[in-house]
Steps between C-alpha positions, in 0.01 A plus 500: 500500500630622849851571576478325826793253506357157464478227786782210412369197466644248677587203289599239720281579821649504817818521321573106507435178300507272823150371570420211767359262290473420136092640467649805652753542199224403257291777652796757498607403121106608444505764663884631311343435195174705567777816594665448183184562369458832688816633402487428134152648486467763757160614434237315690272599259645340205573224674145457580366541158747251360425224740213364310697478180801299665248259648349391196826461322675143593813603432515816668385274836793231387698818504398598840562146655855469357586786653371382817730204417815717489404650819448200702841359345688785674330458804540160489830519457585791777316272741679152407186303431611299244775302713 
């Protein structure tokens, strides 16, 4: 393990929840969710070899689409869309 300090990962990027349209928060909640991801599991390498077991298992992927879910509600919300 080095003792290099490790990059911060930015969790919301560009520090800000506003998007221009509603795709564009959809695609932002992905990609917050994806970073939580990262930062739970730092190693790419684990990551990698657990992919294939979290695609086979349905409710790891229901997992992975409510928290999508959560995302996009707090985007959603930051940007007003549901006036």
């Amino acid at each position: 393990m080095s003792d290099a300090p490790a990059t911060p990962v930015q969790l919301v990027p560009g520090n800000s929840l506003i998007t221009k349209t509603p795709e564009e928060g959809r695609m932002l909640a992905i990609k917050m969710a994806r970073l939580i991801i990262k930062v739970t599991q730092p190693d790419a390498a684990v990551r990698e070899r657990l992919r294939p077991i979290y695609a086979e298992d349905a409710g790891m992927l229901i997992a992975i689409g409510q928290t999508v879910a959560t995302e996009f509600a707090t985007i959603a919300a930051a940007n007003n869309y549901w006036k």
